[in-house]
C-alpha positions in Angstrom: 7.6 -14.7 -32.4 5.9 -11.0 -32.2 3.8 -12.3 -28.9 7.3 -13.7 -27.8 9.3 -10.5 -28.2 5.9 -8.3 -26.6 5.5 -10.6 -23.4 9.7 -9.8 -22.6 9.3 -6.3 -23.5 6.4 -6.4 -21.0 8.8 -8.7 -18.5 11.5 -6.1 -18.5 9.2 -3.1 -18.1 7.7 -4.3 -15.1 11.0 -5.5 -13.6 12.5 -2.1 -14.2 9.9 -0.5 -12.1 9.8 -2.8 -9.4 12.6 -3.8 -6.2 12.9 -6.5 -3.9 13.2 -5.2 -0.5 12.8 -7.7 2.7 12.3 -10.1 -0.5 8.9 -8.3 -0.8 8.7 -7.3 -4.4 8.1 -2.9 -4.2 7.1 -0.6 -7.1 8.0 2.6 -7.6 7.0 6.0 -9.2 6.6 9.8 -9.2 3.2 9.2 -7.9 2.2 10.3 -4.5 0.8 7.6 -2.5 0.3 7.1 1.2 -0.3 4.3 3.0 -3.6 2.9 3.7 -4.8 5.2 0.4 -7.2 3.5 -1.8 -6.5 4.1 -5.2 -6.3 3.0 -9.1 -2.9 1.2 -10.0 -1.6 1.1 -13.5 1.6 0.5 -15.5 1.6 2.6 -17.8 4.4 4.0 -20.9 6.6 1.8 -18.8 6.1 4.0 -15.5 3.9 2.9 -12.4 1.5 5.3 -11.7 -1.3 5.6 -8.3 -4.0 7.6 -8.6 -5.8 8.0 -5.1 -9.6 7.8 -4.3 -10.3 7.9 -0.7 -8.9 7.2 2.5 -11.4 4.9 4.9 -11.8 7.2 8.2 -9.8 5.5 10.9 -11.8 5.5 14.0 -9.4 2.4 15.7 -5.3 2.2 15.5 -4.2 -0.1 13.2 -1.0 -2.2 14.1 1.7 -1.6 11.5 4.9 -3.6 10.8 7.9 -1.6 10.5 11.6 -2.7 9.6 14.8 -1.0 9.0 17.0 -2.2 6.5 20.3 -1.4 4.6 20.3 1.1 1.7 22.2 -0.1 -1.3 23.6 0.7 -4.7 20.4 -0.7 -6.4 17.4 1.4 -4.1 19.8 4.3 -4.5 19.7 4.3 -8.5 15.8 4.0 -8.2 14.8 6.6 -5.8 17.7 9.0 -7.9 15.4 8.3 -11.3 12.5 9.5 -8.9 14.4 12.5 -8.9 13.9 13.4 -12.9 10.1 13.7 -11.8 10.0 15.4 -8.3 12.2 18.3 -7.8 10.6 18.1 -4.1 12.2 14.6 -3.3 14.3 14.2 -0.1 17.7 13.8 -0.6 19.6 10.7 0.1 23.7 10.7 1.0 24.6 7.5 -0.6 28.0 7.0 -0.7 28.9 2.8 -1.6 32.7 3.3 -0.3 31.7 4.5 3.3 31.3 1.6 5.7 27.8 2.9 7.2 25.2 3.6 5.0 21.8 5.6 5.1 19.3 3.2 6.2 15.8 2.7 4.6 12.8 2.1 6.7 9.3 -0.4 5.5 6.0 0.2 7.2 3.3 -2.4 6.5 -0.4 -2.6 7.6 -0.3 -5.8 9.9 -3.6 -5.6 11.6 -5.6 -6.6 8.3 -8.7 -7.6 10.0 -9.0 -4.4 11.5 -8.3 -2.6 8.2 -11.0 -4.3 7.2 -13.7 -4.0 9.9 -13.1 -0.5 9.7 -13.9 -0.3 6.0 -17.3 -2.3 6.5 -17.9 0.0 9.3 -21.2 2.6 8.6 -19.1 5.5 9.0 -16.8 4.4 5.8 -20.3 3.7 3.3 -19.0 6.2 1.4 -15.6 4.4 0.7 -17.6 1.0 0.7 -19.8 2.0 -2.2 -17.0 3.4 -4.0 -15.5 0.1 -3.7 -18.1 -1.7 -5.0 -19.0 0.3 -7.6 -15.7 -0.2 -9.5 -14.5 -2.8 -7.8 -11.2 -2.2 -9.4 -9.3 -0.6 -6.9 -6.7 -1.2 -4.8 -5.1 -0.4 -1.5 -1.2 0.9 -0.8 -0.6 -1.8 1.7 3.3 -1.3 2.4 5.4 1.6 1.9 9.5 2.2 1.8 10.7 5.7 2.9 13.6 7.6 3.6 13.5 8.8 6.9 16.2 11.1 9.1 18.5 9.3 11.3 16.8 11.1 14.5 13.0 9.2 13.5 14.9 6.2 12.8 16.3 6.3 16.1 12.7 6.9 17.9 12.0 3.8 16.0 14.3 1.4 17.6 13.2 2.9 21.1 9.7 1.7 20.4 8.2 -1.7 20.5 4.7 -1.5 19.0 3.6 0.9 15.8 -0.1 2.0 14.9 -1.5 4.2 11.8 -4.0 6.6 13.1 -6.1 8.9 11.8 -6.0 11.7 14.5 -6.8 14.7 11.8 -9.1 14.8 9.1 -7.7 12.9 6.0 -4.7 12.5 7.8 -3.0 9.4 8.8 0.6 9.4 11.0 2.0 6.6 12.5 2.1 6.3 15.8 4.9 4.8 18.2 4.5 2.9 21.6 7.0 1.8 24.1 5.4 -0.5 27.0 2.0 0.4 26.5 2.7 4.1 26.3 2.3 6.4 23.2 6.0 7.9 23.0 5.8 9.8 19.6 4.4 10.4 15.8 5.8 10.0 12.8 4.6 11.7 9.6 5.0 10.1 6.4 6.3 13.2 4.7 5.2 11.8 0.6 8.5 13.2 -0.6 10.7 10.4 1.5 8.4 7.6 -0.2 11.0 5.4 -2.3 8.5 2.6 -3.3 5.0 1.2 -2.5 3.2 -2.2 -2.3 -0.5 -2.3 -3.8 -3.1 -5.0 -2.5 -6.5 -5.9 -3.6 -9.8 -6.5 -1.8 -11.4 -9.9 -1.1 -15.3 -10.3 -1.3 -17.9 -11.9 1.0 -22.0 -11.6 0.6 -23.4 -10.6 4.1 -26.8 -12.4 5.3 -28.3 -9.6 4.4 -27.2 -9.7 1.1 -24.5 -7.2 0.8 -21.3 -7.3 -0.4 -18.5 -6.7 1.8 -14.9 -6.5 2.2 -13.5 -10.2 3.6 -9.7 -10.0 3.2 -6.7 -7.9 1.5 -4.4 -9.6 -0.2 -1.2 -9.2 -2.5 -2.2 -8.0 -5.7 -0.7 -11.2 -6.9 -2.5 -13.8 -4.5 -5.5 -15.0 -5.3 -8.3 -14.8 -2.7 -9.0 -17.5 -0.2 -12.1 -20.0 1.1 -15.5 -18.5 0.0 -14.1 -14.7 -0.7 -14.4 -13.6 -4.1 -12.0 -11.2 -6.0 -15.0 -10.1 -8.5 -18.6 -9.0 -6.6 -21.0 -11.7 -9.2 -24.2 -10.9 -9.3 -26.0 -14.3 -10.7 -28.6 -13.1 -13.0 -32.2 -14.4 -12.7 -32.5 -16.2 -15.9 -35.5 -18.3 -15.1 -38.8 -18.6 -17.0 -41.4 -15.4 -16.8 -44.1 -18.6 -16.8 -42.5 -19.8 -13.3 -43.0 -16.3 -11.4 
């Protein structure tokens, strides 16, 4: 009965920090995260929390997804309980009986492969060996901000999005109309409602090494011969047969 009563408790504690949005489930927390950061994720005294590592250096755009959707009642409670933590937060002017509402905006990394090659690349070893040293971290692979009206609009006028890393440590997103680089947006952290988290997939090289194959939902499982776990098999053979 006790394991019962401790598996809802941990149920409802995780549903209350997490929010569908696009029917993509999205945590959220006072935590400052930015996307593409690689981090540790926890749930912890019912609150999620991110703590950054590193951020791989970006020497090629990556292709992001971006959407705009409705803000509601629900999104509106969450990012006001936000509030309790960061006096900083951005306000939002969420009234349900008006017939327009504010609008929230998702950004998601959709060039995964080159996400990846650009981890495995020489100039990230750093952020490689820090990967699999712990092996433990994870990856903000989505995030859901509150942006102005005016960068919502330069949105719409675009037709292709890119994360770049044209400062040091610093990514912006980057919009593209026909071809053409139009504008940036920067991802103030303030604006952040919520946050996906993926995890890294594992391949051994030829050579022997260990490196990143795939990033997946925290919740999928990895695919074909990738590995969620770097295992080392232990030589456990006789001395006598050396």
């Amino acid at each position: 009965m006790l394991k019962k009563i401790a598996v809802l408790i941990i149920i409802f504690c995780t549903a209350c920090q997490t929010t569908k949005i696009k029917n993509d489930n999205f945590k959220f927390s006072s935590s400052v995260v930015e996307l593409g950061s690689i981090g540790t994720s926890k749930l912890s005294y019912n609150l999620n929390t991110f703590e950054p590592k590193g951020l791989p250096k970006l020497e090629n755009n990556i292709r992001v997804e971006i959407g705009i959707v409705p803000y509601n009642r629900k999104l509106n409670k969450i990012y006001k309980s936000k509030a309790k933590y960061n006096q900083n937060q951005t306000k939002v002017a969420f009234i349900d009986s008006l017939p327009i509402k504010p609008e929230l905006v998702t950004i998601k990394i959709l060039d995964v492969a080159g996400l990846v090659e650009e981890i495995n690349a020489e100039y990230n070893s750093n952020i490689l060996k820090l990967l699999t040293d712990t092996q433990n971290l994870k990856i903000i692979s989505s995030l859901a901000v509150s942006l102005p009206v005016e960068e919502i609009a330069k949105i719409r006028q675009s037709d292709a999005y890119y994360l770049i890393n044209n400062q040091y440590k610093k990514y912006t997103i980057a919009l593209y109309k026909a071809g053409k680089k139009t504008d940036i947006i920067d991802i103030n952290p303030e604006t952040i409602v919520a946050y996906q988290v993926s995890s890294f997939c594992w391949v051994k090289s030829v050579k022997g090494t260990w490196n990143v194959a795939d990033i997946v939902n925290e919740n999928n499982s990895c695919s074909g011969i990738t590995k969620r776990k770097i295992n080392e098999k232990k030589n456990t053979g006789d001395l006598f047969d050396m």
